[in-house]
C-alpha positions as a printed NumPy array, in Angstrom:
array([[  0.   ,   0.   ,   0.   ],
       [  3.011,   2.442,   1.144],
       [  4.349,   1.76 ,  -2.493],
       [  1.272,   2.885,  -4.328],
       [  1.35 ,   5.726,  -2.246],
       [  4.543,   6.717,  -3.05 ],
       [  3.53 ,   5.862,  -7.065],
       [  0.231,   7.711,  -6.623],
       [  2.713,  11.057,  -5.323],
       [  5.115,  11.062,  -7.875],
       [  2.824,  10.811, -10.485],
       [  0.954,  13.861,  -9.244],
       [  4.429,  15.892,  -9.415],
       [  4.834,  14.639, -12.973],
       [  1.513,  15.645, -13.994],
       [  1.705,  19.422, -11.83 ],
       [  5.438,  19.573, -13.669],
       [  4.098,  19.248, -17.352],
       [  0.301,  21.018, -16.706],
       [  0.679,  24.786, -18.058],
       [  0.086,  28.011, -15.909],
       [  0.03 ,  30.218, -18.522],
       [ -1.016,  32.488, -20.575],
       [  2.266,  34.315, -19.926],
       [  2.815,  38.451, -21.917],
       [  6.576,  38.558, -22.369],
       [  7.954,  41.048, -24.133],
       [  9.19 ,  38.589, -26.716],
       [  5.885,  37.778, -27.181],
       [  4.38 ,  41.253, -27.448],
       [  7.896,  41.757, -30.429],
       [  5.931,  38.479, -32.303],
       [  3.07 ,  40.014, -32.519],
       [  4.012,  43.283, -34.183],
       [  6.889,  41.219, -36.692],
       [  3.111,  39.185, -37.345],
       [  1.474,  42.206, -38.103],
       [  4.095,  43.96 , -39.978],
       [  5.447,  41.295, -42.266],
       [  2.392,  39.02 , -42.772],
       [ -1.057,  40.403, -41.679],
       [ -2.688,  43.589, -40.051],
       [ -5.948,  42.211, -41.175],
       [ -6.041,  40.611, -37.359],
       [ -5.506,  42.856, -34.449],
       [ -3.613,  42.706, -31.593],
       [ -5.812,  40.855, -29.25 ],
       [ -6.377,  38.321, -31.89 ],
       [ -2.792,  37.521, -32.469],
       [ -2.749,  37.309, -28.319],
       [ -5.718,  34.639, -28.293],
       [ -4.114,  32.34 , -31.246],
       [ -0.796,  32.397, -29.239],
       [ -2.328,  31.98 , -25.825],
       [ -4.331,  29.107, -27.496],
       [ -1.027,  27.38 , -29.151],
       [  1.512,  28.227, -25.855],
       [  0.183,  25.573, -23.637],
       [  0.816,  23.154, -26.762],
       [  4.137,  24.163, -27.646],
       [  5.102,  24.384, -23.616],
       [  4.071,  20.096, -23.795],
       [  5.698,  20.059, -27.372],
       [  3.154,  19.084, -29.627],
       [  3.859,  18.184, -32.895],
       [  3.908,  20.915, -35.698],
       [  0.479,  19.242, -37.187],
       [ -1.374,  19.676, -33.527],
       [ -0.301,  23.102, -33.129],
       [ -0.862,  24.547, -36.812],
       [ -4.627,  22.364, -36.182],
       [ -5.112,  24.755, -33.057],
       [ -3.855,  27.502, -34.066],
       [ -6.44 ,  27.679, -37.088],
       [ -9.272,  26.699, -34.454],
       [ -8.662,  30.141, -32.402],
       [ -8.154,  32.443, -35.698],
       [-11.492,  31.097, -36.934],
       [-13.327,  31.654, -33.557],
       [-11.24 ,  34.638, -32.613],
       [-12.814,  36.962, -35.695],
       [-14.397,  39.597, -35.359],
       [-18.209,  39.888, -36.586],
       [-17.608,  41.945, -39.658],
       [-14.164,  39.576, -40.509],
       [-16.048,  36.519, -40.209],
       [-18.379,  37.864, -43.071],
       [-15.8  ,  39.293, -45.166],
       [-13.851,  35.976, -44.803],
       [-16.998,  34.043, -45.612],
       [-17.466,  36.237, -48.671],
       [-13.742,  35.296, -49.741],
       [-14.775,  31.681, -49.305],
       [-17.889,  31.975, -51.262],
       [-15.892,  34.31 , -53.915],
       [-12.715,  31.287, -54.232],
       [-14.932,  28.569, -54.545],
       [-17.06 ,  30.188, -57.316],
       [-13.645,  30.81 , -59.272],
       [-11.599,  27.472, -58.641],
       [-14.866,  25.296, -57.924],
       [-14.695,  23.028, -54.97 ],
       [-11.402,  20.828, -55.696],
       [ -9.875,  23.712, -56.655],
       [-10.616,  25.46 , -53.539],
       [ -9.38 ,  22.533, -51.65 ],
       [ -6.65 ,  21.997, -53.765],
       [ -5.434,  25.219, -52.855],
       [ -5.821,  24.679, -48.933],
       [ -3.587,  21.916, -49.201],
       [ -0.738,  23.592, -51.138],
       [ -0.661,  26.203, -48.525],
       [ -0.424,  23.574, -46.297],
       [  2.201,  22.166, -48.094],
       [  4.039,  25.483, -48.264],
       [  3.872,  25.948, -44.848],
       [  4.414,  22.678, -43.74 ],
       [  7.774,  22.158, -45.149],
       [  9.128,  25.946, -44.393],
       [  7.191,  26.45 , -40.627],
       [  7.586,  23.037, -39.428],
       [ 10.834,  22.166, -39.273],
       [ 12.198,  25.586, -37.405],
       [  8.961,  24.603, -35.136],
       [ 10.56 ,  20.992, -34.716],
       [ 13.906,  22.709, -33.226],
       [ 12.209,  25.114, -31.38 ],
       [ 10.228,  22.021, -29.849],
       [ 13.662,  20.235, -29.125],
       [ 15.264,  23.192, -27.028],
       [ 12.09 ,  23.031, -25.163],
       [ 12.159,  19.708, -24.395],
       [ 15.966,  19.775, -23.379],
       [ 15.632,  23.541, -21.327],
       [ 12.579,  22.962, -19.252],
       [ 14.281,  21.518, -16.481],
       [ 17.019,  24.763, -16.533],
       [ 14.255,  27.373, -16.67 ],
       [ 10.371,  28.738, -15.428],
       [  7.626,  28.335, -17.332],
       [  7.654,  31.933, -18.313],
       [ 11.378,  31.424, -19.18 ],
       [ 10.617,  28.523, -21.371],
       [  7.635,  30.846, -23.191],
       [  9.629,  34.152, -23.898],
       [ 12.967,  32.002, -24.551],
       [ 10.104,  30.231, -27.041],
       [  8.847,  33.756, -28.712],
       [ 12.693,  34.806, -28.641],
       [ 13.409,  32.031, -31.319],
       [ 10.723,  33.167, -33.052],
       [ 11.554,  36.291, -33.435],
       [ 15.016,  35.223, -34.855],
       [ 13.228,  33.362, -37.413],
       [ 10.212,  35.224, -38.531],
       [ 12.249,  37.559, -40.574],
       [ 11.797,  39.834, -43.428],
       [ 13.874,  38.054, -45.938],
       [ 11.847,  34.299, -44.445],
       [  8.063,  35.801, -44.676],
       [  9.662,  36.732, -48.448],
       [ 10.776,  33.197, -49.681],
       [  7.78 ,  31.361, -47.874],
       [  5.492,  34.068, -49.562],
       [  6.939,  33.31 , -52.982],
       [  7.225,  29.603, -52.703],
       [  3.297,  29.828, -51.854],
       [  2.949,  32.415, -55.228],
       [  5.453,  29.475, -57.211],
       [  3.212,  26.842, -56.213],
       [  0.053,  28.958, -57.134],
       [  1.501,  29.559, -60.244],
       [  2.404,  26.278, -61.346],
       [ -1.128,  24.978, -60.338],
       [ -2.924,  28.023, -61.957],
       [ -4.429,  29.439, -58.83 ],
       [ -2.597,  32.235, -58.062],
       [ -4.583,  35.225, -60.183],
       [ -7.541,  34.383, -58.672],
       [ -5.76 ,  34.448, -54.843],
       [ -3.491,  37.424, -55.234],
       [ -6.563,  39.403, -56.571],
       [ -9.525,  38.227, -54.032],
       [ -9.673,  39.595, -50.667],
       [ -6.685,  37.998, -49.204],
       [ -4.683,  39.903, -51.291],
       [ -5.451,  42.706, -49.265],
       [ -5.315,  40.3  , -45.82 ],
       [ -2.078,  38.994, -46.578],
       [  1.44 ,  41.652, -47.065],
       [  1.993,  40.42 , -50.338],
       [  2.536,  43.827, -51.821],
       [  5.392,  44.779, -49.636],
       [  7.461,  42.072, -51.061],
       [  6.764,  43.103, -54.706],
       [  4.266,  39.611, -54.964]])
């Protein structure tokens, strides 16, 4: 009985250690958010950039994969818009679909998962790694604004600019990317200030 105790304590203290107390506002984090808005979107605001990366920290604090996070992430933008961008992203939807037709439309979703996939997740697979081998040499909040400092070193102008035209290439070549660069997102996405 003394044993399963014993068993019963230590797995508490596991499970305290790897639980999340967060959300944490680091100044690292607060940097992220205005690199976000000025090299890839100022369609979302401030507070919805906080809620996607408040949703996602707790998950890349336990060191989800790249897949579970990016899955997340996409869950809080959609139910973090406002009203009015909910309709206007609807419209852009409606507006894609008519032009590409469904398999187009999803065609296009998964090339932009593609894109992202192979530039995003394998910076997020090191950035998992020196979480995994730091959280015993640092707080939680250490761990987070350590996490938005690496981050910042890779969200870069000169990045956002190759992963933005390997997603225009890949448009391109699959005859999608009129339609895209001229619908809403256009506008949504910084395209413009890296001559795509």
């Amino acid at each position: 009985m003394r044993s399963y105790f014993l068993l019963l304590i230590y797995f508490s203290l596991f499970v305290a250690v790897e639980s999340y107390s967060g959300p944490y506002y680091p100044e690292q984090k607060n940097k992220t958010i205005r690199v976000f808005t000025a090299l890839i979107s100022n369609w979302l605001t401030t507070s919805e950039y906080q809620a996607i990366l408040n949703a996602i920290d707790p998950w890349v604090y336990d060191t989800y994969n790249c897949s579970a996070i990016g899955t997340n992430a996409l869950t809080k933008l959609s139910s973090s818009l406002t009203g009015p961008q909910y309709f206007e992203f609807l419209a852009w939807a409606a507006s894609i679909s008519t032009q590409l037709g469904v398999t187009g439309s999803a065609q296009a979703l998964v090339i932009l998962k593609n894109v992202l996939w192979n530039n995003i997740c394998p910076f997020v697979f090191q950035m998992l790694t020196w979480i995994t081998n730091n959280k015993a040499n640092h707080t939680e909040i250490g761990v987070t604004a350590n996490g938005y400092r690496l981050v910042n070193e890779f969200v870069t102008f000169q990045r956002i600019e190759t992963i933005m035209t390997r997603a225009k290439d890949a448009y391109v070549t699959a005859g999608y990317w009129t339609p895209i660069r001229n619908s809403s997102i256009g506008n949504w996405i910084l395209f413009s200030q890296y001559g795509i």
